[in-house]
C-alpha positions as a LaTeX table, in Angstrom:
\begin{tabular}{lrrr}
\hline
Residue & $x$ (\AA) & $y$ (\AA) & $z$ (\AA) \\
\hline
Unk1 & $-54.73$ & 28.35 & 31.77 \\
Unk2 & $-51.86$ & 27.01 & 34.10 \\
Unk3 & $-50.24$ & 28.70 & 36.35 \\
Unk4 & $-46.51$ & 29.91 & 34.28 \\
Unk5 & $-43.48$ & 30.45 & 36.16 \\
Unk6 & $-40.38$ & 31.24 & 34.53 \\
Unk7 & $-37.23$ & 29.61 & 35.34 \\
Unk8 & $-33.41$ & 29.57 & 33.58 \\
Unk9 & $-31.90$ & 26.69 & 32.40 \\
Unk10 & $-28.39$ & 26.25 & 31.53 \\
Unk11 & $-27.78$ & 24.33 & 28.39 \\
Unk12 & $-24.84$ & 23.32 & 26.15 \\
Unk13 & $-24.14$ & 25.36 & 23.08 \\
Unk14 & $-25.26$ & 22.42 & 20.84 \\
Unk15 & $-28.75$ & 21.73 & 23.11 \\
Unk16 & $-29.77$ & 25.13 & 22.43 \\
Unk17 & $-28.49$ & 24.80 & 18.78 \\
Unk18 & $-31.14$ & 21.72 & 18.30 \\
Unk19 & $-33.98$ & 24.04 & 19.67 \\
Unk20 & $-33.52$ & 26.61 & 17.66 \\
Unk21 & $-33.31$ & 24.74 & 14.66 \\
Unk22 & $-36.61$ & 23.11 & 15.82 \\
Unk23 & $-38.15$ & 26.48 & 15.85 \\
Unk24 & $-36.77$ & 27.53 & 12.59 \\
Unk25 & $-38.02$ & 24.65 & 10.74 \\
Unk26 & $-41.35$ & 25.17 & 12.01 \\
Unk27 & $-41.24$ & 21.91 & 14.06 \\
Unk28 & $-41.99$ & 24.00 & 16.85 \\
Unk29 & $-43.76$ & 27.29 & 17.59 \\
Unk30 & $-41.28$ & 28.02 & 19.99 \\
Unk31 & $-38.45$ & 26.73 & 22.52 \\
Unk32 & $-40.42$ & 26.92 & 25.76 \\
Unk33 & $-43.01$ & 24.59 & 23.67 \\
Unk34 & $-39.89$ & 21.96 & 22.97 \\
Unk35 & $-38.88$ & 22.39 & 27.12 \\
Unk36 & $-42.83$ & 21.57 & 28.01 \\
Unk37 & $-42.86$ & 18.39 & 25.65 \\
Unk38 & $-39.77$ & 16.93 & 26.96 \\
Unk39 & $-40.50$ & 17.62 & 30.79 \\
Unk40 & $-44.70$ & 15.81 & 29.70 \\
Unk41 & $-41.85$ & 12.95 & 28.22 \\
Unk42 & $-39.93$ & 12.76 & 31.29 \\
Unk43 & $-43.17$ & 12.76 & 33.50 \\
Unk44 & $-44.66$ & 9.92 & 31.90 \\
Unk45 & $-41.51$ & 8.34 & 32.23 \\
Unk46 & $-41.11$ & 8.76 & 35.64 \\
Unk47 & $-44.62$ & 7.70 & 36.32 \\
Unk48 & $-43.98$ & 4.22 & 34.73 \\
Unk49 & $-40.84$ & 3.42 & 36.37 \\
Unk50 & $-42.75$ & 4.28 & 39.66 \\
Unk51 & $-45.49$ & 1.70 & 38.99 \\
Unk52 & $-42.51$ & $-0.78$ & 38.00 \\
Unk53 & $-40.94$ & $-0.43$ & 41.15 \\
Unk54 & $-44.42$ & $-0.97$ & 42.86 \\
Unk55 & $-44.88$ & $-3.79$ & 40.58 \\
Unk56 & $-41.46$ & $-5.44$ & 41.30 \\
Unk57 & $-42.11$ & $-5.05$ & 45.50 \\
Unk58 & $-45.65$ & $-6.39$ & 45.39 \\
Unk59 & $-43.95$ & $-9.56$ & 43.72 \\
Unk60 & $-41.16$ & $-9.79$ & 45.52 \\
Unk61 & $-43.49$ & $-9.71$ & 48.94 \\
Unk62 & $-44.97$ & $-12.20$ & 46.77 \\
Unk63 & $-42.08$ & $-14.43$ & 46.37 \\
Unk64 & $-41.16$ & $-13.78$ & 50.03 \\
Unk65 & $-44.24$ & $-14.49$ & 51.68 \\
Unk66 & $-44.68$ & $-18.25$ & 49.23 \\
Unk67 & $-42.07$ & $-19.93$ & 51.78 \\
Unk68 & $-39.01$ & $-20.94$ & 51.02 \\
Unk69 & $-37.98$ & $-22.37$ & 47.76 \\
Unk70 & $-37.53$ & $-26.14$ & 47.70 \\
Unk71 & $-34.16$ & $-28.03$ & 46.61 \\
Unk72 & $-33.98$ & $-28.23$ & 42.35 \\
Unk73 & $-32.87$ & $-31.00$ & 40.23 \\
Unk74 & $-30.93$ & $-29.40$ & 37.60 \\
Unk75 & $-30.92$ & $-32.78$ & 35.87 \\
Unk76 & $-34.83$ & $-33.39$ & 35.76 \\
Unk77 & $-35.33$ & $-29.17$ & 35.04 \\
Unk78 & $-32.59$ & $-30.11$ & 31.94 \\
Unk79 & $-34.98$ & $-32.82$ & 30.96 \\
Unk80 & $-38.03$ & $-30.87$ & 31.05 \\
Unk81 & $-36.84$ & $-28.09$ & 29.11 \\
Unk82 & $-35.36$ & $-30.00$ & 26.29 \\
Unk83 & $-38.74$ & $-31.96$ & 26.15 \\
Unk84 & $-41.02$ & $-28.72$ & 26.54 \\
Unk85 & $-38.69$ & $-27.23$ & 23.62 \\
Unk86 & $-38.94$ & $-30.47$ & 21.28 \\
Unk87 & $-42.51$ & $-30.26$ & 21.39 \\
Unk88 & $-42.53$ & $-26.72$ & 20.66 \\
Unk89 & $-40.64$ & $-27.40$ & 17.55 \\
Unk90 & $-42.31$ & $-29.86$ & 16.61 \\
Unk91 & $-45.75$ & $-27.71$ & 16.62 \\
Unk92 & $-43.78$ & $-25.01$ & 15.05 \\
Unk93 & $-42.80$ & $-27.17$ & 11.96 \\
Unk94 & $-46.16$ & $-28.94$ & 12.02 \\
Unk95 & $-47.71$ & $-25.25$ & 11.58 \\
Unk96 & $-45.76$ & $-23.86$ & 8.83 \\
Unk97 & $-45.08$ & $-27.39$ & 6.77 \\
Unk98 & $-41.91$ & $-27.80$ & 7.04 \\
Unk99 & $-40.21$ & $-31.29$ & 7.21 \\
\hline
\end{tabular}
């Protein structure tokens, strides 16, 4: 078993309300249950936006290290888009039937 260390927590009136009742209703054995959960929660949480963050760097060093970006033509992106999105209805309506 873990090593347990007990700590205090100060919580609003209405916090500890909603573990209680959690408790009561047999939704939990007890509060320090509820208090384990949400700190697993807020781990895993933590530990994703960590890998986002190394995600984001390794492709902005990515971006950085591709050279510099080239002039656009808003004109001929315009024109590409528009043609890219005709054909993508087009497939769309050829798919499902309709006219």
């Amino acid at each position: 078993m873990p090593d347990i260390q007990k700590i205090s927590v100060a919580l609003t009136g209405e916090q500890v309300a909603a573990l209680k009742a959690a408790v009561e209703t047999g939704e939990y054995a007890t509060t320090s249950e509820i208090i384990r959960e949400a700190l697993r929660d807020w781990q895993f949480k933590r530990d994703l936006r960590q890998e986002d963050i190394k995600r984001l760097r390794a492709l902005w060093d990515e971006g950085k290290a591709s050279g510099p970006a080239g002039p656009l033509d808003f004109a001929e992106l315009r024109a590409e888009a528009r043609k890219r999105n005709a054909s993508r209805t087009k497939a769309l309506r050829g798919s499902t039937g309709s006219p």
